[in-house]
Structures are given as structure tokens and as C-alpha cells.
C-alpha positions in Angstrom: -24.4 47.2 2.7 -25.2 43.7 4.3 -23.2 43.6 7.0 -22.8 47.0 8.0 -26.7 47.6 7.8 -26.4 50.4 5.3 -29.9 50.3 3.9 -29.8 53.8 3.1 -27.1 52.8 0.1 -29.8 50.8 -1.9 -31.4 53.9 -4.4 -27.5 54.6 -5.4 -27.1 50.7 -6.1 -30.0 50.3 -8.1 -29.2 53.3 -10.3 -26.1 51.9 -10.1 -27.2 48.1 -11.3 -29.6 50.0 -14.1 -26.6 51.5 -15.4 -25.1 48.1 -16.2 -26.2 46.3 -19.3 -27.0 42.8 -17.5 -30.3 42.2 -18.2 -30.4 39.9 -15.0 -29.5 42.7 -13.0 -32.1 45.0 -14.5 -34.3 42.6 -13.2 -33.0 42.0 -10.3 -33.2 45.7 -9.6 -36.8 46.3 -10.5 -38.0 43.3 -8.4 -36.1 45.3 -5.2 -37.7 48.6 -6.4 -41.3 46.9 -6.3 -41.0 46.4 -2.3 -37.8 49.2 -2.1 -39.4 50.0 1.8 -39.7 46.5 3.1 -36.1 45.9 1.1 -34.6 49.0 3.3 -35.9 48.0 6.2 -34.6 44.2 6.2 -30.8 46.0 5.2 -31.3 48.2 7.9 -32.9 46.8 10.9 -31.6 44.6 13.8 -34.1 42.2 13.6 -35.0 38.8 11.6 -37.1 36.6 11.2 -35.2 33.7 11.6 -36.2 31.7 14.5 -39.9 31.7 13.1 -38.2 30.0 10.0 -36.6 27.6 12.3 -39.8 26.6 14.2 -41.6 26.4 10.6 -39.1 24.1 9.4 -39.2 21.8 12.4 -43.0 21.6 11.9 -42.7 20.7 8.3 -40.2 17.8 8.9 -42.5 16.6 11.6 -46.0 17.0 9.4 -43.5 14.7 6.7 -42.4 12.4 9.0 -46.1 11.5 10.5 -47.6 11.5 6.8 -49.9 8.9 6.5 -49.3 6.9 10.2 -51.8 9.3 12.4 -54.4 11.3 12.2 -54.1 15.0 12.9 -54.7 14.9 17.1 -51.5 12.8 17.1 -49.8 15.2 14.8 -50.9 18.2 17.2 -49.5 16.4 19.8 -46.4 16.0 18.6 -45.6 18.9 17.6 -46.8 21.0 20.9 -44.6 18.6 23.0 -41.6 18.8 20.8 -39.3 21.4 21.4 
């Protein structure tokens, strides 16, 4: 279903994963049911949001490493000259 973008398999899995008696699972399963379009459409579509999580990340490390030393113009700086 991951790798072959077969969204469309998810309500049979989660009937399937209710059907079991892991409790985890069941949990599991409901928490998937609560967003089941959003969940769909990340199993099925092309795109990610990965890059965004990259750029996030890099500010973050940045924002730690200037904690304390500079106020936030510096911080600005750095990060919009950074690539």
C-alpha cells in the first residue's frame, strides 16, 4: 500500500486491523479513521512534503546554534543567507 500508492486499500485494512484483537492496533486504526481523507490522499498522491521538513529543520538547528549570542536581526540574517 506504501510503495505502490494504493490508498484506495486502506477501508479493507482497517476492517481488517479491527478484526484483530490488538488493542494497539484498534487504536491505531481509529486514529487513521479520524483523518481517513487526508490519510488516503498522503498513500495515494505523488507529492510530499518533505523538502519543507528539510528547510524547517535547518532553521531549527540554526535558531539553537545562535541561542543566546545575537539578537533576532542577526538570526534573520543568517538564516536568509544560508542555503
Amino acid at each position: 500500500m506504501l510503495t505502490q500508492r494504493r490508498g484506495h486499500d486502506l477501508p479493507g485494512w482497517l476492517i481488517a486491523a479491527k478484526a484483530e484483537g490488538l488493542p494497539a492496533l484498534h487504536a491505531f486504526a481509529n486514529g487513521l479513521e479520524r483523518d481517513l481523507d487526508a490519510v488516503t490522499a498522503g498513500l495515494t498522491l505523488p507529492w510530499n512534503s518533505g523538502p519543507v521538513e528539510g528547510h524547517v529543520n535547518r532553521v531549527k538547528m540554526l535558531k539553537r546554534q545562535m541561542f543566546g549570542r545575537a539578537s533576532f536581526p542577526l538570526l534573520r540574517k543568517r538564516v536568509l543567507l544560508t542555503t
